[in-house]
C-alpha positions as CSV (number, residue, x, y, z in Angstrom):
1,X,-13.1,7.0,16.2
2,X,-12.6,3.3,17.3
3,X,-9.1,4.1,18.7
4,X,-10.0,6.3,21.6
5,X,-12.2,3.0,22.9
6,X,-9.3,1.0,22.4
7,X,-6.1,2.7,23.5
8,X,-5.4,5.0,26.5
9,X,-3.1,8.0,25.8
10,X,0.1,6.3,28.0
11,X,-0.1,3.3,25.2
12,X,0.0,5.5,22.1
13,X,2.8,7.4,23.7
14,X,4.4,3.9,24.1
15,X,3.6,2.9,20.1
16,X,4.6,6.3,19.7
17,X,8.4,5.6,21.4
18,X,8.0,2.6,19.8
19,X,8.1,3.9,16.3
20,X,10.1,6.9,17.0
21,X,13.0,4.2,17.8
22,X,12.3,2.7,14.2
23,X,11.2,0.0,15.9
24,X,9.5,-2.5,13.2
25,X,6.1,-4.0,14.3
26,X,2.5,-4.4,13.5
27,X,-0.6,-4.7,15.8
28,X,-2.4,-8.1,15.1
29,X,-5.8,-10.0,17.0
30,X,-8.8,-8.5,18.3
31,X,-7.9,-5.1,18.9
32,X,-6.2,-4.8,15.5
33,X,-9.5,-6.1,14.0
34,X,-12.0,-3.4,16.1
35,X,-9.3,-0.8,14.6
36,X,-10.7,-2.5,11.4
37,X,-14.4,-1.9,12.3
38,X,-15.1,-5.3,14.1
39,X,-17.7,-5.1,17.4
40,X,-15.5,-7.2,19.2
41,X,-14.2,-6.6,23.0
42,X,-10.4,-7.4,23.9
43,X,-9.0,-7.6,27.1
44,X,-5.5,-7.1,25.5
45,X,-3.2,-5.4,22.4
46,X,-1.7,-8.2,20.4
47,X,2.1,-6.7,18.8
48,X,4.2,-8.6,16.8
49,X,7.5,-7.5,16.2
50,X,9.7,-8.4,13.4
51,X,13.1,-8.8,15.7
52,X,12.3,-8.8,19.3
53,X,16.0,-8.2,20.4
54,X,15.6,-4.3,18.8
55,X,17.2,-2.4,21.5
56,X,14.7,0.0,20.6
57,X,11.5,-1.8,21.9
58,X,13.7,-1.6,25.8
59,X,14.2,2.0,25.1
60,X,10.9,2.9,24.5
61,X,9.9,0.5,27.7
62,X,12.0,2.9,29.7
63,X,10.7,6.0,28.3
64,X,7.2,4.4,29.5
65,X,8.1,3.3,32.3
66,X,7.5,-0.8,31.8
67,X,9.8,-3.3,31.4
68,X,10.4,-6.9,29.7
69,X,9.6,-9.7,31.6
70,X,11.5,-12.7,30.2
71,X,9.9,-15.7,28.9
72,X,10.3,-18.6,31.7
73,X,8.7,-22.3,31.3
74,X,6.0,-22.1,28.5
75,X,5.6,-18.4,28.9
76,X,6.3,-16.0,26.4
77,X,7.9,-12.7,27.2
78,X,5.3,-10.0,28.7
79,X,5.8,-6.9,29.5
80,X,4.9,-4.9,33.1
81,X,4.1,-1.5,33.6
82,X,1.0,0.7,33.6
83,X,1.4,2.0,29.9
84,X,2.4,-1.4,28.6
85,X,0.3,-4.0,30.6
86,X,-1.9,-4.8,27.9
87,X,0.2,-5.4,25.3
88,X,1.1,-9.0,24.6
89,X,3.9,-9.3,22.8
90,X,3.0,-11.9,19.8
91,X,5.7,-14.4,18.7
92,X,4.7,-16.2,15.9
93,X,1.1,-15.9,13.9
94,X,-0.3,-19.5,13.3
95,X,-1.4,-20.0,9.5
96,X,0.5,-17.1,8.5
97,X,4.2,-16.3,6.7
98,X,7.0,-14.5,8.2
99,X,6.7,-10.7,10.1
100,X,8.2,-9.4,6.7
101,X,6.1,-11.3,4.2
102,X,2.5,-10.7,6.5
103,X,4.0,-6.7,6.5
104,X,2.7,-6.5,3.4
105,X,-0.6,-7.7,4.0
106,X,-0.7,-4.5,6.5
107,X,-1.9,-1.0,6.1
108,X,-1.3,1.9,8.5
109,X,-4.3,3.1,11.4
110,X,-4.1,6.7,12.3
111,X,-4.1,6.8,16.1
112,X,-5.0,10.8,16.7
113,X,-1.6,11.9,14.8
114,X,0.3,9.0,15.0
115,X,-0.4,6.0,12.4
116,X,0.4,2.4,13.3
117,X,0.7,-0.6,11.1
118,X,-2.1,-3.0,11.7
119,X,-2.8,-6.4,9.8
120,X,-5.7,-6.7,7.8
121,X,-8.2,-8.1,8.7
122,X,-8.6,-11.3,6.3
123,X,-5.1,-12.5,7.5
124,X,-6.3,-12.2,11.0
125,X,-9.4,-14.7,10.3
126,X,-6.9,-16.9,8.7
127,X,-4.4,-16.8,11.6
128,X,-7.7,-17.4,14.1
129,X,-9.2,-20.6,11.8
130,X,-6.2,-21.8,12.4
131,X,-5.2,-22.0,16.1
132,X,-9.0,-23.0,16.7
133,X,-9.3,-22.1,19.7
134,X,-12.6,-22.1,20.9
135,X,-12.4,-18.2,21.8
136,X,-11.0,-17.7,18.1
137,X,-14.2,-19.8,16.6
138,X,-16.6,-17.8,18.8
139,X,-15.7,-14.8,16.9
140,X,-15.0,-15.7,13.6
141,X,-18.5,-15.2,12.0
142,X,-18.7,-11.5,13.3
143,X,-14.7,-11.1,11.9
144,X,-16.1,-12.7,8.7
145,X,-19.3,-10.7,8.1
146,X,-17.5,-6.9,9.5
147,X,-14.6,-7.9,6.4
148,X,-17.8,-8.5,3.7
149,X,-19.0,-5.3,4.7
150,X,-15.5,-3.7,4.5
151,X,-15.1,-5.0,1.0
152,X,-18.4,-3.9,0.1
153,X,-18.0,-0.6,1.2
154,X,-14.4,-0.2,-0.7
155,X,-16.3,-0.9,-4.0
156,X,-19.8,1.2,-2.8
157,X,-18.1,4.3,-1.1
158,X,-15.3,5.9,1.2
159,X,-14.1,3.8,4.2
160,X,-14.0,5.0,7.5
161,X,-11.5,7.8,8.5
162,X,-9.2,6.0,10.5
163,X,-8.5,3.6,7.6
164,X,-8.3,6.1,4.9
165,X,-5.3,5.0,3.0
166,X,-5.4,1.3,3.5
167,X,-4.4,-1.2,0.7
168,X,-6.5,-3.4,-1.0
């Protein structure tokens, strides 16, 4: 299962805090997009929350032992700790709508027991085509080609397990 390459046990007990705190947020980028079935590598865990202020997101730091380092000069917030250091926290998602409107254009991951609301993958492309960056264009053909053969799958057969249940 792609998870268990992807996330350690300390940062699904944080995503687990995090949701246990009704904490509203959805995992985006590269890492959301190997959950998806992409060969891509990631040196972080892109999360965009709908209302950074939740109290709930510095409970859950707590209860894993990180904290929120504020945003200072053109830095965005980060957070620090050994089961949160490689989560970015995502402010905004370039070419998309708002957290609540790209929700819907998410489906949930299972993560062993716990299930986690990643976008899909087609609005990640479209949020990568357009910051441009040139480590966004480099893997834009491999995003393109594993969502072909996601949508050829749904209409030839069952999709992976992890992504059992997904929308459309």
């Amino acid at each position: 299962m792609p998870e268990n390459l992807i996330f350690t046990n300390k940062e699904i007990a944080f995503l687990r805090e995090l949701k246990r705190h009704k904490v509203e947020f959805m995992l985006v980028g590269a890492a959301a997009a190997a959950l998806q079935g992409a060969p891509v590598v990631t040196q972080d865990i892109d999360l965009w929350f709908e209302d950074l202020k939740d109290p709930g997101i510095q409970t859950a730091l707590r209860k894993s032992g990180g904290i929120m380092v504020p945003s200072f000069a053109q830095n965005p917030p980060t957070f620090a700790g050994d089961a949160v250091k490689l989560f970015d926290i995502v402010l905004t998602m370039p070419g998309l709508e708002s957290f609540a409107e790209e929700k819907k254009n998410s489906f949930k991951v299972a993560l062993g027991t716990l299930r986690v609301s990643v976008l899909d993958l087609a609005r990640i492309i479209t949020s990568k085509e357009t910051v441009g960056r040139p480590k966004d264009l480099l893997v834009l053909p491999v995003l393109r080609d594993t969502l072909k053969t996601l949508r050829q799958r749904k209409t030839e057969g069952p999709l992976p397990r992890n992504l059992k249940g997904r929308k459309g």
